[in-house]
Rosetta silent file (secondary structure, phi, psi, omega in degrees, C-alpha in Angstrom):
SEQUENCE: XXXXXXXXXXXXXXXXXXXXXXXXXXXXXXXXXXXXXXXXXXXXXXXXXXXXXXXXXXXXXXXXXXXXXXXXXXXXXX
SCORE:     score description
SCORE:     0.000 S_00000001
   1 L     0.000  106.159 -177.679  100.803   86.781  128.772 S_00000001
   2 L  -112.457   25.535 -177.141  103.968   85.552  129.899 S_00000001
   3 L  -144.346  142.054  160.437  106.082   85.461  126.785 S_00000001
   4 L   -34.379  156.166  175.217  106.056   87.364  123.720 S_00000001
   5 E  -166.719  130.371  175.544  103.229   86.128  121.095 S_00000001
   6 E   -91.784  111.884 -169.799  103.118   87.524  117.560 S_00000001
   7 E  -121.273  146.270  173.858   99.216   87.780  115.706 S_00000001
   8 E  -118.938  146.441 -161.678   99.515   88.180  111.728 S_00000001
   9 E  -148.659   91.508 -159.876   96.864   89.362  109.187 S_00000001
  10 E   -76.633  156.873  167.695   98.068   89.437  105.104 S_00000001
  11 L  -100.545  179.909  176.866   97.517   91.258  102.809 S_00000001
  12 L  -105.052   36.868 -179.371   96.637   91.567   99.008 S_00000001
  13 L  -135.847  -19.122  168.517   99.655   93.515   97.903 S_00000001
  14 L   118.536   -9.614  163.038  101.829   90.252   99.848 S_00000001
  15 L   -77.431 -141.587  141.036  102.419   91.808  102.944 S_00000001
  16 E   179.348  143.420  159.772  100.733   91.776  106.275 S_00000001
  17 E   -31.859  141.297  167.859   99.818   93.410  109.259 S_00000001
  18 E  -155.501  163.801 -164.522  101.093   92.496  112.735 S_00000001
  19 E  -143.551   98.361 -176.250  100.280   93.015  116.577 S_00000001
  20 E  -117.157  148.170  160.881  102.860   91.707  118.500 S_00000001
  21 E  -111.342  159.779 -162.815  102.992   91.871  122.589 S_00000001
  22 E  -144.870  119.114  139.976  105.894   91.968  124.919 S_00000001
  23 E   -70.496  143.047  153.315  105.577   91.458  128.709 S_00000001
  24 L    19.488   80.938 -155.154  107.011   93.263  130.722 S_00000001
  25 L   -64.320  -18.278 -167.576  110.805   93.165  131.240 S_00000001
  26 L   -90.681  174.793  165.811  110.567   93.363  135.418 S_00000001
  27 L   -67.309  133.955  171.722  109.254   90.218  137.461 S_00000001
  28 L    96.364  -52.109 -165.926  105.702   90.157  138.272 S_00000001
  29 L   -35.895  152.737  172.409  105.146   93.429  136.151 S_00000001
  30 L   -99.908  -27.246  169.318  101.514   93.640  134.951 S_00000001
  31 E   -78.869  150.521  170.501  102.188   95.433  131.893 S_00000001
  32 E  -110.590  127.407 -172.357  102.041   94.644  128.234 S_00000001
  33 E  -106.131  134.254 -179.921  103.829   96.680  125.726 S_00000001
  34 E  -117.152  120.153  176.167  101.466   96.071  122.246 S_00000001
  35 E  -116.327  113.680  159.110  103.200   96.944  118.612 S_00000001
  36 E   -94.548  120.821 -173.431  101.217   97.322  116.078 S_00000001
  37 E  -150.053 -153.903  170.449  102.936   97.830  112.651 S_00000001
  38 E  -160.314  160.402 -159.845  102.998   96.265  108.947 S_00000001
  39 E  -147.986  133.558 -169.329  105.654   94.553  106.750 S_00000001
  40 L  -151.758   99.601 -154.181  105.919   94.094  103.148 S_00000001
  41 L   -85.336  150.588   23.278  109.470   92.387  102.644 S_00000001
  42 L   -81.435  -25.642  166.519  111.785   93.240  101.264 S_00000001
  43 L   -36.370  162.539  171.051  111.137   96.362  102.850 S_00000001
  44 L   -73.400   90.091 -162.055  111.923   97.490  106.363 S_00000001
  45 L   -14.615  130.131  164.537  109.006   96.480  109.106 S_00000001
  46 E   -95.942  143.161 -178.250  106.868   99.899  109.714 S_00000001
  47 E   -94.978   74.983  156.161  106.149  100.628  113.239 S_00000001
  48 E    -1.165  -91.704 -175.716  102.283  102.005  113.715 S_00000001
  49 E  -145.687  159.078 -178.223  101.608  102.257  117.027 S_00000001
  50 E  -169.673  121.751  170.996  103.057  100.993  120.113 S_00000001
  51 E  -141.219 -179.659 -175.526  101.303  101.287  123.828 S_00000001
  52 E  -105.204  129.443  163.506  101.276   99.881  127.081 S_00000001
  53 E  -149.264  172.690 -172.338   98.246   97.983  128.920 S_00000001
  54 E   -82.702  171.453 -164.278   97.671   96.300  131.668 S_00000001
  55 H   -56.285  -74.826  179.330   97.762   92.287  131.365 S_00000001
  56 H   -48.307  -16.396  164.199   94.057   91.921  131.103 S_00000001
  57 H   -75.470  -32.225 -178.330   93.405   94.407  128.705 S_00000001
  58 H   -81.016   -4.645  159.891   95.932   93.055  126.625 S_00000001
  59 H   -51.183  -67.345  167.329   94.316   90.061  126.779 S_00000001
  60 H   -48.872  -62.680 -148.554   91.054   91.500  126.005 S_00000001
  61 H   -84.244  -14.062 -155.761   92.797   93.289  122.597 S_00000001
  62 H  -106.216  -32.947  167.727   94.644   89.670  121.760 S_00000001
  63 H   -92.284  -60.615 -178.654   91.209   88.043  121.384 S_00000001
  64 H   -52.799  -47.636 -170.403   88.811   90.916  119.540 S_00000001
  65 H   -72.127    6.462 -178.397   91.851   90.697  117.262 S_00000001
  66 H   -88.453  -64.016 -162.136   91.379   87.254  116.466 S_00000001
  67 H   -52.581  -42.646  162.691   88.036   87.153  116.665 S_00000001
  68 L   -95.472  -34.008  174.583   87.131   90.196  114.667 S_00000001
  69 L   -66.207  -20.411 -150.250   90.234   91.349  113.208 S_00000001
  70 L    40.114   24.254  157.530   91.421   88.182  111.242 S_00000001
  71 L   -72.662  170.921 -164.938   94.623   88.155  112.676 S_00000001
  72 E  -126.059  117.562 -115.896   96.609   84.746  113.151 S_00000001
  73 E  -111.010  143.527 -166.313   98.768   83.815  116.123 S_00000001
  74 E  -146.772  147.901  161.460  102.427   83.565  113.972 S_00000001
  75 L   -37.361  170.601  161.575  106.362   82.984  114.473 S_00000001
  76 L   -84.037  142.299 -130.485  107.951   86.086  115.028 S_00000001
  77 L  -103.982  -57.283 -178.529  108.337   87.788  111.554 S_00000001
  78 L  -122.450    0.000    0.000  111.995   89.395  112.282 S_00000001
């Protein structure tokens, strides 16, 4: 992952879920910082969860969430 990449999932109240990852800020770094949160505008985004993995795991978690999750690979929301 070498750029941010934003997955989206909606909801029935008009919001939707989101999972966004951020590499790494150093060169090279192997980590992925993963935010999971939800957003139901006008409101303020809520922030979930937010961890670190290594590139292939995040990898790993960027596919089951397509594949199983029904998220949707999306602009960035804000």
């Amino acid at each position: 992952m070498a750029r941010p990449l934003w997955l989206v999932r909606p909801r029935n109240d008009g919001g939707c879920d989101y999972v966004n990852f951020v590499p790494g800020s150093t060169p090279g770094s192997a980590a992925v910082e993963m935010r999971e949160g939800s957003h139901l505008p006008p409101q303020m985004p809520l922030l979930k969860r937010r961890c670190w993995l290594q590139r292939d795991e995040a990898e790993q978690q960027r596919r089951l969430l397509q594949l199983e999750g029904g998220y949707r690979h999306s602009e960035p929301l804000f």
